[in-house]
PyMOL Python script that loads the backbone (N, CA, C, O; Angstrom):
from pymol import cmd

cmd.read_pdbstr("""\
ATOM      1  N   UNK A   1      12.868  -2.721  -3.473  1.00  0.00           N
ATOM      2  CA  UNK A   1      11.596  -3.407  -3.494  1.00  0.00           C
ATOM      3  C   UNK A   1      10.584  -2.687  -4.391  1.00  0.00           C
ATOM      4  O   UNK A   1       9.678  -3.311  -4.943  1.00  0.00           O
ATOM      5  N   UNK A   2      10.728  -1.532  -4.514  1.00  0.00           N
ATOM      6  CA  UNK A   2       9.902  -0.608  -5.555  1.00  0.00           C
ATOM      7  C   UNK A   2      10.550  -0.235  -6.121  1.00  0.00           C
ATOM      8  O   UNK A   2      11.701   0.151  -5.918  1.00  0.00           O
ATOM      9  N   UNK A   3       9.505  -0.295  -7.570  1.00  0.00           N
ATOM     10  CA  UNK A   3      10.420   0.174  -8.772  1.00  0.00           C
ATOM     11  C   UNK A   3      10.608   2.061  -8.675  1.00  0.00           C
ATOM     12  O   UNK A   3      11.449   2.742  -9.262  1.00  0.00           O
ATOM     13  N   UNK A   4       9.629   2.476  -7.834  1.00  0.00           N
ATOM     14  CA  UNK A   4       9.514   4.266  -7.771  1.00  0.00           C
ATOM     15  C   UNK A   4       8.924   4.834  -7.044  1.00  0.00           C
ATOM     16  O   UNK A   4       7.764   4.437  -6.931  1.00  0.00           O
ATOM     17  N   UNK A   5       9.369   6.127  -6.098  1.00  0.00           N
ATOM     18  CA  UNK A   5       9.423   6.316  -4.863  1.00  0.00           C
ATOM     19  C   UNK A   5       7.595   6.492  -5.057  1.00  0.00           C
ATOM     20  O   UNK A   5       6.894   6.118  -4.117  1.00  0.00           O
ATOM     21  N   UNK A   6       7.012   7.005  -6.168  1.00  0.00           N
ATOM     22  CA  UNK A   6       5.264   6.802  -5.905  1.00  0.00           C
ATOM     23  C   UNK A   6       5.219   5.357  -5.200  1.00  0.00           C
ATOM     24  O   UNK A   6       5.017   5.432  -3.988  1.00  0.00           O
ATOM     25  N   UNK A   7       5.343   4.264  -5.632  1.00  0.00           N
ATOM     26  CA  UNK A   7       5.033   3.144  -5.030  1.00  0.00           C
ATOM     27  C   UNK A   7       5.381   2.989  -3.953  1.00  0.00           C
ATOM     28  O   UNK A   7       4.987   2.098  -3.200  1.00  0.00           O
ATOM     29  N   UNK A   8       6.129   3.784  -3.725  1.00  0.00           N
ATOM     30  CA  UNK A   8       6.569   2.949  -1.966  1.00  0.00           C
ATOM     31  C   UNK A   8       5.962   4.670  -1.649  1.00  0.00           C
ATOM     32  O   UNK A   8       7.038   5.099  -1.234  1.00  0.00           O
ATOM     33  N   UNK A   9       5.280   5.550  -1.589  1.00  0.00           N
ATOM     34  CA  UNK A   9       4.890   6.567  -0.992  1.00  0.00           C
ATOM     35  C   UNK A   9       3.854   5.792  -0.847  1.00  0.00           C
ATOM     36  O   UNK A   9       3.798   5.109   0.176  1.00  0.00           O
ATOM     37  N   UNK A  10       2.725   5.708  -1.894  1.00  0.00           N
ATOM     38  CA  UNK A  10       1.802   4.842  -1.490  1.00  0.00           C
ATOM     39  C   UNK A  10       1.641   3.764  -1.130  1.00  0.00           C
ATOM     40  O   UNK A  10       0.459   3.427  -1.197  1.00  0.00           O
ATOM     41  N   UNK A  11       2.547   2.749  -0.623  1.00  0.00           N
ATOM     42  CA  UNK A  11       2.343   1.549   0.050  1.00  0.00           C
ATOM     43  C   UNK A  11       2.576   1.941   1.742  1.00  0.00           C
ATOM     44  O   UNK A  11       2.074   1.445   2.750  1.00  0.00           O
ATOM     45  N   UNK A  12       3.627   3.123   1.546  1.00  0.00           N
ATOM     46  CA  UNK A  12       3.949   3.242   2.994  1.00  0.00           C
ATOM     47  C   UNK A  12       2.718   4.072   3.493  1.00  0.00           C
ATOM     48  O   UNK A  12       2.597   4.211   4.710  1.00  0.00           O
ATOM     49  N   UNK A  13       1.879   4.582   2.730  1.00  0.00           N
ATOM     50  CA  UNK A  13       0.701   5.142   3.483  1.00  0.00           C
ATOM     51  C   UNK A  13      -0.404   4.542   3.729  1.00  0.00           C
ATOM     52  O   UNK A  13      -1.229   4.883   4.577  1.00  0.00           O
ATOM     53  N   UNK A  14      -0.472   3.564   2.955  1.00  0.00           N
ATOM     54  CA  UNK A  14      -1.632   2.640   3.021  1.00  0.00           C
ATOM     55  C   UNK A  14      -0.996   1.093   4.478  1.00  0.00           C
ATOM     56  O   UNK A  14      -1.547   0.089   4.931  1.00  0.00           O
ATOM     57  N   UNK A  15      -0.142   1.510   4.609  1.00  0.00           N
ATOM     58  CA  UNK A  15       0.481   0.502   5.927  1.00  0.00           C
ATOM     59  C   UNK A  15       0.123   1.752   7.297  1.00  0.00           C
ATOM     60  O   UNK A  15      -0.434   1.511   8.368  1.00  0.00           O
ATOM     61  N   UNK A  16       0.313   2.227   7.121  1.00  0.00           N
ATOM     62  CA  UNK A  16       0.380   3.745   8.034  1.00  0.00           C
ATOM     63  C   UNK A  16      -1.261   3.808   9.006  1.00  0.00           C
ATOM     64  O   UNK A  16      -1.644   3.718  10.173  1.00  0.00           O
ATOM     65  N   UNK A  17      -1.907   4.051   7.429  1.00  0.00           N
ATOM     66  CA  UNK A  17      -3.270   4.085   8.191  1.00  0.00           C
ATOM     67  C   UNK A  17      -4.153   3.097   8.366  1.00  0.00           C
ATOM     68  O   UNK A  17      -5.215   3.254   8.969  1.00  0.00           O
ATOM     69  N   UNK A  18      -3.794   2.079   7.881  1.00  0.00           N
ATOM     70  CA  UNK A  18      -3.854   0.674   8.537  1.00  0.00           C
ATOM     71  C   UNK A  18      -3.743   0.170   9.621  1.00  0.00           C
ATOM     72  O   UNK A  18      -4.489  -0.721  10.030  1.00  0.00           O
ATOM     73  N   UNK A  19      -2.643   0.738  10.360  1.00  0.00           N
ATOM     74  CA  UNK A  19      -1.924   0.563  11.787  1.00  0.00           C
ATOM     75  C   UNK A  19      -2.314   1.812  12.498  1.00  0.00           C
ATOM     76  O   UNK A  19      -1.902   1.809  13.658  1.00  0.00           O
ATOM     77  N   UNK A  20      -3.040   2.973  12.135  1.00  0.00           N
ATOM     78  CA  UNK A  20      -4.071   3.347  12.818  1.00  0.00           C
ATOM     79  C   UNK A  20      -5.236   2.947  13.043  1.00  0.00           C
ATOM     80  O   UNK A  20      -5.681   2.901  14.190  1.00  0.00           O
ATOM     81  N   UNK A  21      -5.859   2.623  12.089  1.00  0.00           N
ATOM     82  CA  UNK A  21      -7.176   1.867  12.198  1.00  0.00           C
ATOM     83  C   UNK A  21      -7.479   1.160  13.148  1.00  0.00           C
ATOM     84  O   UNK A  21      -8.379   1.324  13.972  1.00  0.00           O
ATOM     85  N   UNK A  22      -6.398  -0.008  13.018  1.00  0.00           N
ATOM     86  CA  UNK A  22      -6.128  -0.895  13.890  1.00  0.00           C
ATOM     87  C   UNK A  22      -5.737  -0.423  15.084  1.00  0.00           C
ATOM     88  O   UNK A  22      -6.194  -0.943  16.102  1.00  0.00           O
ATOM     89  N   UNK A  23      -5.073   0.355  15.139  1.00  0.00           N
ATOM     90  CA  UNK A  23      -4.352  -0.179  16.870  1.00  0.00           C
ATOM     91  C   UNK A  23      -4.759   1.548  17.066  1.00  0.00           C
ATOM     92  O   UNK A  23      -4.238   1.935  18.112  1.00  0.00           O
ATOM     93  N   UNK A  24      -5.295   2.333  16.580  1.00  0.00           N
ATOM     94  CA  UNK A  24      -5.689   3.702  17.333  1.00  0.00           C
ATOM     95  C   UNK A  24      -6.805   3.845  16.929  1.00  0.00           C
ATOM     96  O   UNK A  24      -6.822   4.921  16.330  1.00  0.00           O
ATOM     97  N   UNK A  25      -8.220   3.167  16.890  1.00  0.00           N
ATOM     98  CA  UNK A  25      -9.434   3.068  16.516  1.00  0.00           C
ATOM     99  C   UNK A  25      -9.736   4.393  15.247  1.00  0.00           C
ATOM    100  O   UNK A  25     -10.682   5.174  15.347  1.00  0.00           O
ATOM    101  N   UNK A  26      -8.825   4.418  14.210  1.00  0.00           N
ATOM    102  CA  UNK A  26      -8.407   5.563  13.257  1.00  0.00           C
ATOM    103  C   UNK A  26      -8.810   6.979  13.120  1.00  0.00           C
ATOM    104  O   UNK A  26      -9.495   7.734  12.429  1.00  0.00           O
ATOM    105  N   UNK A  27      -7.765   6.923  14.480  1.00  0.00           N
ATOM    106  CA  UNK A  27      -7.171   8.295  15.159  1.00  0.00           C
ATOM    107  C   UNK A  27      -6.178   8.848  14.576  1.00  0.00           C
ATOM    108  O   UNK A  27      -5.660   7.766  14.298  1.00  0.00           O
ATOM    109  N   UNK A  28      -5.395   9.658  14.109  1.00  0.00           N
ATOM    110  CA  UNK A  28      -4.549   9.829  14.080  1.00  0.00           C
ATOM    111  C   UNK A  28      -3.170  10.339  15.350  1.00  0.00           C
ATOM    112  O   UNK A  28      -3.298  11.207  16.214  1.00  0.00           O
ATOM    113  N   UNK A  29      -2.302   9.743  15.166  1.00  0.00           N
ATOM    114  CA  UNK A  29      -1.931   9.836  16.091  1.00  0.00           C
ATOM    115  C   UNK A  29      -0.390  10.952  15.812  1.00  0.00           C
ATOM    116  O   UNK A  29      -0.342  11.563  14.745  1.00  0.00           O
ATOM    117  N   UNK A  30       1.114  11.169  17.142  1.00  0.00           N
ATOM    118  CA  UNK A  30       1.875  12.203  16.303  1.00  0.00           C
ATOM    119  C   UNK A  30       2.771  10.968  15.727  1.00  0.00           C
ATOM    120  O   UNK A  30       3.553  11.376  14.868  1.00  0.00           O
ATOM    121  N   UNK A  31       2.862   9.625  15.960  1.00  0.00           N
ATOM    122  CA  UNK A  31       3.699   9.054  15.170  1.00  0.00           C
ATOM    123  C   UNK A  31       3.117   8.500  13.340  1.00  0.00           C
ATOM    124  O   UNK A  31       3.800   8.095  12.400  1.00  0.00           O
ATOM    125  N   UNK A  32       1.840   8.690  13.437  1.00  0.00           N
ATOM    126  CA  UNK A  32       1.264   8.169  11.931  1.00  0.00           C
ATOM    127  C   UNK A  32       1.332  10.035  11.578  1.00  0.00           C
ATOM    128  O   UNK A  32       0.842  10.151  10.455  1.00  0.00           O
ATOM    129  N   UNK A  33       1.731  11.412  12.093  1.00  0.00           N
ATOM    130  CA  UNK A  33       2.127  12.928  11.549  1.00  0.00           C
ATOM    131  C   UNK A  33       2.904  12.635  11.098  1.00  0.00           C
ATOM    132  O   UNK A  33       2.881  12.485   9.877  1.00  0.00           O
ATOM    133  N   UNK A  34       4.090  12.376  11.880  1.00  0.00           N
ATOM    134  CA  UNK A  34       5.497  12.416  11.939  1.00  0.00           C
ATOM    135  C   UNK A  34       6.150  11.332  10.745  1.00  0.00           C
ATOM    136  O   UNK A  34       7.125  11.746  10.119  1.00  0.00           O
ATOM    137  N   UNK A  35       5.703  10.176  10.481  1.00  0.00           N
ATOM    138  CA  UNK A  35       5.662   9.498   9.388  1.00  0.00           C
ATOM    139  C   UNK A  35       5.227  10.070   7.778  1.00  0.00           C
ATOM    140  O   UNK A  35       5.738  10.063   6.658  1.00  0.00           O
ATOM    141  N   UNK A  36       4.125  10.495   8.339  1.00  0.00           N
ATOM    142  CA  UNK A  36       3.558  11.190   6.798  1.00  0.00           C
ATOM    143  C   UNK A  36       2.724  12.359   7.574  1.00  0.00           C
ATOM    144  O   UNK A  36       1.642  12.316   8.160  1.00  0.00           O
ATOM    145  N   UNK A  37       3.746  13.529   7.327  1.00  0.00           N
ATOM    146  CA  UNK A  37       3.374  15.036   7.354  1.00  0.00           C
ATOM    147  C   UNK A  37       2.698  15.404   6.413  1.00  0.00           C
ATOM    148  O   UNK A  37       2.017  16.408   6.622  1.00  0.00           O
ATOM    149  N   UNK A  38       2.620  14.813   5.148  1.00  0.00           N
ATOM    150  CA  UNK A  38       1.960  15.654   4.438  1.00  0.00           C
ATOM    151  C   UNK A  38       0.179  15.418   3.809  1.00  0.00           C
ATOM    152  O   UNK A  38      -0.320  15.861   2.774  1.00  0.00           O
ATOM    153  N   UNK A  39      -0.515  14.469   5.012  1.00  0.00           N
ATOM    154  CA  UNK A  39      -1.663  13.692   4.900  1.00  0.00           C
ATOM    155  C   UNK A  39      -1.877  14.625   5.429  1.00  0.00           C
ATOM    156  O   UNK A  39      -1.226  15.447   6.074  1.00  0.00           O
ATOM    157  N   UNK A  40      -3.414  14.415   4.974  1.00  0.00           N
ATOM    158  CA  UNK A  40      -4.656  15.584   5.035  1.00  0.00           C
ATOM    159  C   UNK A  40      -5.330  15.349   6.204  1.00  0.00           C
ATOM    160  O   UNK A  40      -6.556  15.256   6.140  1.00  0.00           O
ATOM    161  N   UNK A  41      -4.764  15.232   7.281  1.00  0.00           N
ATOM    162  CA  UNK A  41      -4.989  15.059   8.539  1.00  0.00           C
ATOM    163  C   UNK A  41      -4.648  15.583   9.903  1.00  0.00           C
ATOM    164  O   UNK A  41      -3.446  15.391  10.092  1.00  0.00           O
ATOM    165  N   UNK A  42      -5.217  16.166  10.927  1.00  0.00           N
ATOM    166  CA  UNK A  42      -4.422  16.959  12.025  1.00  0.00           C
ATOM    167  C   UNK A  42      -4.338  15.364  13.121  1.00  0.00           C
ATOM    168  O   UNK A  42      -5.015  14.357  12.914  1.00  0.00           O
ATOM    169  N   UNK A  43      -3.499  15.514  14.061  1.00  0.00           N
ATOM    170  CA  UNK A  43      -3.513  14.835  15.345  1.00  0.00           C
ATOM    171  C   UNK A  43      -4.462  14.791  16.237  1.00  0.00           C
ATOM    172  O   UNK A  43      -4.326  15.648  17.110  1.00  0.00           O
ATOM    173  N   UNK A  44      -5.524  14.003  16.365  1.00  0.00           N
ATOM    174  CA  UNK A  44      -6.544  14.128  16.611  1.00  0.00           C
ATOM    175  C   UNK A  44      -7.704  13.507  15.988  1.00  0.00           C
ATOM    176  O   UNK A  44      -8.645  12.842  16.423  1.00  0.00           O
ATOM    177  N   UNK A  45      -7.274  14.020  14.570  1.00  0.00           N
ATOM    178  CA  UNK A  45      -8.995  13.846  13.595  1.00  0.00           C
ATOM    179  C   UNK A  45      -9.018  11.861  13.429  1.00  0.00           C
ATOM    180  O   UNK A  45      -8.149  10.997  13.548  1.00  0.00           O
ATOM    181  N   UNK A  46     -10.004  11.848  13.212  1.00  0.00           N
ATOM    182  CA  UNK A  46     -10.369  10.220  12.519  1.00  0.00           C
ATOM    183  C   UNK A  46     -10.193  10.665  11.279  1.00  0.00           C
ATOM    184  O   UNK A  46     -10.537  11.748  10.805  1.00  0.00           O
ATOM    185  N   UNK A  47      -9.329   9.275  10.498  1.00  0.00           N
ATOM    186  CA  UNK A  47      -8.940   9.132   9.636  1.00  0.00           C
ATOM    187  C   UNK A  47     -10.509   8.437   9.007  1.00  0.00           C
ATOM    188  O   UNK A  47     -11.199   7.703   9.714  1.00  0.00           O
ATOM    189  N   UNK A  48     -10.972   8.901   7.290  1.00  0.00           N
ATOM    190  CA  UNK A  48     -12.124   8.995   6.841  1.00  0.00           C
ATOM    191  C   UNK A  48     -11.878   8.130   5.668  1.00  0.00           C
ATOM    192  O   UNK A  48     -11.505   8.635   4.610  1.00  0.00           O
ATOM    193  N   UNK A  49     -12.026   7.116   5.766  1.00  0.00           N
ATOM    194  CA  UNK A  49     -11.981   6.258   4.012  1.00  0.00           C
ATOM    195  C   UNK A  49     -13.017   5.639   3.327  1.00  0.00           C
ATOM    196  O   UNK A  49     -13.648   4.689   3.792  1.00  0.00           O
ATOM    197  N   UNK A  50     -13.268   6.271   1.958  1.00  0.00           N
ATOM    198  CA  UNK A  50     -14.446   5.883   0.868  1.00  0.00           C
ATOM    199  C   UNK A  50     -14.391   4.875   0.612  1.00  0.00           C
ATOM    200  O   UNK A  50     -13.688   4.281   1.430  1.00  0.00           O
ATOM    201  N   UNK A  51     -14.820   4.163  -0.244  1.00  0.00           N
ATOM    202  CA  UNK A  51     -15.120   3.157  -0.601  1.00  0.00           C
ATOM    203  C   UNK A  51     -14.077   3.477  -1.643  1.00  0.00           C
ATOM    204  O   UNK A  51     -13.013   2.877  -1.491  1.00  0.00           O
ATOM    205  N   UNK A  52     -14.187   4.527  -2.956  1.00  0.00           N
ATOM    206  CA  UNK A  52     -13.221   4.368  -4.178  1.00  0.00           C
ATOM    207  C   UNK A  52     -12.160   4.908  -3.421  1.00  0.00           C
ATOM    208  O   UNK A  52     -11.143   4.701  -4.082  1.00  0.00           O
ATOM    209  N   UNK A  53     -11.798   5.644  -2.107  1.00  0.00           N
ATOM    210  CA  UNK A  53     -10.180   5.317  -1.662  1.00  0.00           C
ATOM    211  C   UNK A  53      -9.461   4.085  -1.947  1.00  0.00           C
ATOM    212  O   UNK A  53      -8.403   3.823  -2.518  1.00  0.00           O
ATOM    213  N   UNK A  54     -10.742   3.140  -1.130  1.00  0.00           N
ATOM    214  CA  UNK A  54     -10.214   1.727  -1.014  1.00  0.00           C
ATOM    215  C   UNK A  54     -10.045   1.254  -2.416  1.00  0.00           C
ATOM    216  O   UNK A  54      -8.993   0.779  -2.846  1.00  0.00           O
ATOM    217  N   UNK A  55     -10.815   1.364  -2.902  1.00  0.00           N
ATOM    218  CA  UNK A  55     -10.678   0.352  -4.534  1.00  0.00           C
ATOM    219  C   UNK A  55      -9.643   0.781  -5.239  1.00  0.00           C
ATOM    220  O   UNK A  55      -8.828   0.010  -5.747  1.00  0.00           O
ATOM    221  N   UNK A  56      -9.596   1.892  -5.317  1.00  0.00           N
ATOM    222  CA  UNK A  56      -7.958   2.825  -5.747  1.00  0.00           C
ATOM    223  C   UNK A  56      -6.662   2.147  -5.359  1.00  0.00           C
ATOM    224  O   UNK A  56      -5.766   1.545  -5.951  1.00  0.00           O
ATOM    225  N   UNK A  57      -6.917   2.469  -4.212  1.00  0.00           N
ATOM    226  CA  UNK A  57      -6.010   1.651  -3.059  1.00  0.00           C
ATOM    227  C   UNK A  57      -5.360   0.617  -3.774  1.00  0.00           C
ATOM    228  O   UNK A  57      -4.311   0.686  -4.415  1.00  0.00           O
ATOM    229  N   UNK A  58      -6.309  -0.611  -3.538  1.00  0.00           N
ATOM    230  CA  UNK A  58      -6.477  -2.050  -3.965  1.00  0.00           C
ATOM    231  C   UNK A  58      -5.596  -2.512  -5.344  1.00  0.00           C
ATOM    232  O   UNK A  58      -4.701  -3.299  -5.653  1.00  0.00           O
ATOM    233  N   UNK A  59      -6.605  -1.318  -6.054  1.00  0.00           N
ATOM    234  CA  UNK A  59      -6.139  -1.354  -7.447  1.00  0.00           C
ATOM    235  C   UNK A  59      -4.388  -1.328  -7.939  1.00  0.00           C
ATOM    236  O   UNK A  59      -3.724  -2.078  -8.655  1.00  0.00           O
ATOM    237  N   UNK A  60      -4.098  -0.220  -7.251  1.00  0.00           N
ATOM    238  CA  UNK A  60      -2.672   0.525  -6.849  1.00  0.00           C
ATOM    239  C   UNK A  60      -1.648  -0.977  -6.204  1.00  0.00           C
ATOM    240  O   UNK A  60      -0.950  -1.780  -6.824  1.00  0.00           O
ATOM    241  N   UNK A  61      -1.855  -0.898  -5.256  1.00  0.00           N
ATOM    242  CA  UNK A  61      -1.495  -2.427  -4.576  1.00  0.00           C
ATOM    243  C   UNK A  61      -1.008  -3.681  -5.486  1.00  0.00           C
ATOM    244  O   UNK A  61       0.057  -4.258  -5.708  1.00  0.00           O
ATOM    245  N   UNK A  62      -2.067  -3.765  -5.804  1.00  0.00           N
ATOM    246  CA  UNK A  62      -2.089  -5.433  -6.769  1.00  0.00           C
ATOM    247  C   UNK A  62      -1.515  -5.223  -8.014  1.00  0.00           C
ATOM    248  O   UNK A  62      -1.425  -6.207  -8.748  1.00  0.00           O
ATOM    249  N   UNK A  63      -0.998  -3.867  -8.516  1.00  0.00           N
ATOM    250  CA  UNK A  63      -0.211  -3.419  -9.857  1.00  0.00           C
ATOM    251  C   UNK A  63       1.459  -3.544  -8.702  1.00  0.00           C
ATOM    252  O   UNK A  63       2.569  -4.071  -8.762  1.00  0.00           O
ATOM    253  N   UNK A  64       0.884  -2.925  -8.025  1.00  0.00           N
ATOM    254  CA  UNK A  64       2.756  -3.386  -7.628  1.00  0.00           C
ATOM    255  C   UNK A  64       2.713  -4.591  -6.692  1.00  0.00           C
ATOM    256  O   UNK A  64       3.544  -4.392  -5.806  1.00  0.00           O
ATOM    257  N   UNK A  65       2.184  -5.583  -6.546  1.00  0.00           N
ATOM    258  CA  UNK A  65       2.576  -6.923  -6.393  1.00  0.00           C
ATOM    259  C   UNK A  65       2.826  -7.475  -7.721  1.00  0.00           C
ATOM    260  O   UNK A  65       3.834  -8.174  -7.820  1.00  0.00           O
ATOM    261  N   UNK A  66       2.025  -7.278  -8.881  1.00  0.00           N
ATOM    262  CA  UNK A  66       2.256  -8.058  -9.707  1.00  0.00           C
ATOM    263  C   UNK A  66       4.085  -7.673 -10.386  1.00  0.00           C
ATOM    264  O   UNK A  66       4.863  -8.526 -10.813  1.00  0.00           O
ATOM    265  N   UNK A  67       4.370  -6.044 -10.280  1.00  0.00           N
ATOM    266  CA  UNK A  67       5.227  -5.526 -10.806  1.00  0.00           C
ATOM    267  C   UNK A  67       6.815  -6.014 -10.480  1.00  0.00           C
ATOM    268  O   UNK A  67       7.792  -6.127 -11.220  1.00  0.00           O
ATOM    269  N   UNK A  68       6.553  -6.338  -8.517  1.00  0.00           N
ATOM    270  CA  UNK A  68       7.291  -6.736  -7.684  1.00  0.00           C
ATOM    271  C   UNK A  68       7.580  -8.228  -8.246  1.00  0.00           C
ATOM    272  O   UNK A  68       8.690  -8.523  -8.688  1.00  0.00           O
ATOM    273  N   UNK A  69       6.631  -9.040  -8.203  1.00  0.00           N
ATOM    274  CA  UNK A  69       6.906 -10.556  -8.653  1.00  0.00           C
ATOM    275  C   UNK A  69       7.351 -10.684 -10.282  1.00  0.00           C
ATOM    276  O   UNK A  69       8.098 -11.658 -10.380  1.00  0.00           O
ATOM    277  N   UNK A  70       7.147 -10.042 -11.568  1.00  0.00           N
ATOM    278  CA  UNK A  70       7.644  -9.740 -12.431  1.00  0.00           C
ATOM    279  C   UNK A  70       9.110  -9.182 -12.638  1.00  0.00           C
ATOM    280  O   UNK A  70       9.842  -9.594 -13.538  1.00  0.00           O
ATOM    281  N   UNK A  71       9.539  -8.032 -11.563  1.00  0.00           N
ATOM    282  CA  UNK A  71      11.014  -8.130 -11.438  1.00  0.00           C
ATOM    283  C   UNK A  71      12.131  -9.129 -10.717  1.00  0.00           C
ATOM    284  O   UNK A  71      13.352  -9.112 -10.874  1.00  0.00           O
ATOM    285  N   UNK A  72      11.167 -10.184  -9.709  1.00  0.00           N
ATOM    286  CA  UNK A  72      11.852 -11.329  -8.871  1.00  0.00           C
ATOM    287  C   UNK A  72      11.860 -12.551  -9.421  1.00  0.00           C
ATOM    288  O   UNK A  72      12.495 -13.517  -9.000  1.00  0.00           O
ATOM    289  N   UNK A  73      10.828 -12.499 -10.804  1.00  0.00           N
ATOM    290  CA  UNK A  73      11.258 -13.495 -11.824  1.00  0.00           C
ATOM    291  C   UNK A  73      12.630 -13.267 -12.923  1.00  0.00           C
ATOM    292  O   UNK A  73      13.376 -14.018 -13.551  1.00  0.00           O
ATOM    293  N   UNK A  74      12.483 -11.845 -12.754  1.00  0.00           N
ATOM    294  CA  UNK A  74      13.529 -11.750 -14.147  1.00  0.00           C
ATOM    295  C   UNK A  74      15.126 -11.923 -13.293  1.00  0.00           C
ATOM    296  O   UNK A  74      16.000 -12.761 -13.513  1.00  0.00           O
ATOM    297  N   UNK A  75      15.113 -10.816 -12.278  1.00  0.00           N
ATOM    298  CA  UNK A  75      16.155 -11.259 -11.819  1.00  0.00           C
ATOM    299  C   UNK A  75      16.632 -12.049 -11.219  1.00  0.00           C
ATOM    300  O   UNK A  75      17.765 -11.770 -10.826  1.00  0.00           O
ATOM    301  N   UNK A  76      16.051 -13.467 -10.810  1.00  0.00           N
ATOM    302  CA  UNK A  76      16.204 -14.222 -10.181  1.00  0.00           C
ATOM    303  C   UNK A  76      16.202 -15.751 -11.034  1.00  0.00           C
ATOM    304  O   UNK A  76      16.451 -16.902 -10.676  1.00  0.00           O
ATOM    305  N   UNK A  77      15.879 -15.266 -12.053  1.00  0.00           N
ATOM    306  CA  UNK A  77      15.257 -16.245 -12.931  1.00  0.00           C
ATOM    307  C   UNK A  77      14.661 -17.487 -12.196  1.00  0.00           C
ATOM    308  O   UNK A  77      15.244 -18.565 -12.309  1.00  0.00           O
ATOM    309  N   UNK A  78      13.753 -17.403 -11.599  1.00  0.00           N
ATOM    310  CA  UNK A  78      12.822 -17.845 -11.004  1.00  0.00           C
ATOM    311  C   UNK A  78      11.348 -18.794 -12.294  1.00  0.00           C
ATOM    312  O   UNK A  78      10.833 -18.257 -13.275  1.00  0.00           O
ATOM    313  N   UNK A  79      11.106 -20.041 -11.841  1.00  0.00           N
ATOM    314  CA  UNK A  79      10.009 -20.937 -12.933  1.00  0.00           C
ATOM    315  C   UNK A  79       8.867 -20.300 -12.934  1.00  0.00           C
ATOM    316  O   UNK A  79       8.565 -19.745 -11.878  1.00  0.00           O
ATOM    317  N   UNK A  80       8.219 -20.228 -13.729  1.00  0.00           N
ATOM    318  CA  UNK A  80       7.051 -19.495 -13.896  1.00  0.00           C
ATOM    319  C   UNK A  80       6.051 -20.662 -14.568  1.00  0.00           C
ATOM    320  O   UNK A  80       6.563 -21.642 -15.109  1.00  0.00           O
ATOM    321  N   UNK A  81       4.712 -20.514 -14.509  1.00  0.00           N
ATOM    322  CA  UNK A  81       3.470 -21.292 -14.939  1.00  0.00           C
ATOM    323  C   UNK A  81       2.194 -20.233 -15.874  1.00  0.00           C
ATOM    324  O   UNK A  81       1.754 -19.095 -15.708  1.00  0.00           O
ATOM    325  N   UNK A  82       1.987 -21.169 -16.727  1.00  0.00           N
ATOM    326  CA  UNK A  82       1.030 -20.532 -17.389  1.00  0.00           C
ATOM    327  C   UNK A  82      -0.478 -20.931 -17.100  1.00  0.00           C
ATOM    328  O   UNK A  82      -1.133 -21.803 -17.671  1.00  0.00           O
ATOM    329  N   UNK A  83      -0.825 -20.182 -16.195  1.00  0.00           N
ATOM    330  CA  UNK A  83      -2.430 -20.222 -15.153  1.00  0.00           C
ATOM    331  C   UNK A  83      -3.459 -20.600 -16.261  1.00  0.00           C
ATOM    332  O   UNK A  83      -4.102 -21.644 -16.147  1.00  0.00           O
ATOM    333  N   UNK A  84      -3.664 -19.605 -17.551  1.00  0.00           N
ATOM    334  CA  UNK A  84      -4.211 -20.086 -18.405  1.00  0.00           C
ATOM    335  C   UNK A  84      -4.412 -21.449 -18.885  1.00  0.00           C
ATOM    336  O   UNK A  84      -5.492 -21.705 -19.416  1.00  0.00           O
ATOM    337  N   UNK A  85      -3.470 -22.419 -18.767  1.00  0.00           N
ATOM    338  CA  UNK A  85      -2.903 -23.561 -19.419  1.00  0.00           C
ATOM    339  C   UNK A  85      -4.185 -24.544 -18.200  1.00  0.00           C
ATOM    340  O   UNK A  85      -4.982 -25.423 -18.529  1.00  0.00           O
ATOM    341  N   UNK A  86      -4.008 -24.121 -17.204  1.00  0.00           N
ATOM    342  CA  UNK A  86      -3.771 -24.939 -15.760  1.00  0.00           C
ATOM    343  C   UNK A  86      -5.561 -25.485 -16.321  1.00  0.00           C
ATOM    344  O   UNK A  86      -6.223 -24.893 -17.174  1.00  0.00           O
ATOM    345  N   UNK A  87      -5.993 -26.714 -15.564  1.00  0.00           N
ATOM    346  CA  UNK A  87      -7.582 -27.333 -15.527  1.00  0.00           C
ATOM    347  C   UNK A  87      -8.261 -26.999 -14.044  1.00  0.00           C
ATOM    348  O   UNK A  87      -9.413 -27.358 -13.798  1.00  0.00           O
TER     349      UNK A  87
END
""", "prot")
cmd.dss("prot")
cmd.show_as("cartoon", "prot")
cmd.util.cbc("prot")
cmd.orient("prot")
């Protein structure tokens, strides 16, 4: 599903503390440690996100959706549309 283990490091961390946020009012907890040991975080602390985390984030994200749907066209040879074209 990823073209390189950066992309799926960072997707799997940005799912991670997501599902803290959510479901541990972004706590960290020992299963979001134990997942990713090497976040700048103890068991315990609230997890702290900027604004350019997020946009980074975002940014990061939407390069590998587009990257993801670009390799599921080629290998799949899947129809494609030209958005430009569209009214």
């Amino acid at each position: 599903m990823f073209a390189n283990d950066f992309m799926r490091e960072v997707t799997v961390e940005a799912v991670e503390v997501r599902n803290i946020i959510v479901h541990n009012h972004g706590i960290v907890s020992p299963t979001f440690k134990r997942r990713l040991p090497e976040y700048p975080a103890q068991i315990g602390d609230r997890v702290e996100l900027k604004r350019t985390d997020l946009a980074g984030l975002d940014l990061r994200l939407s390069f590998y959706v587009l990257d993801l749907d670009k390799r599921a066209i080629e290998k799949f040879g899947l129809p494609t549309r030209d958005l430009d074209s569209q009214a």
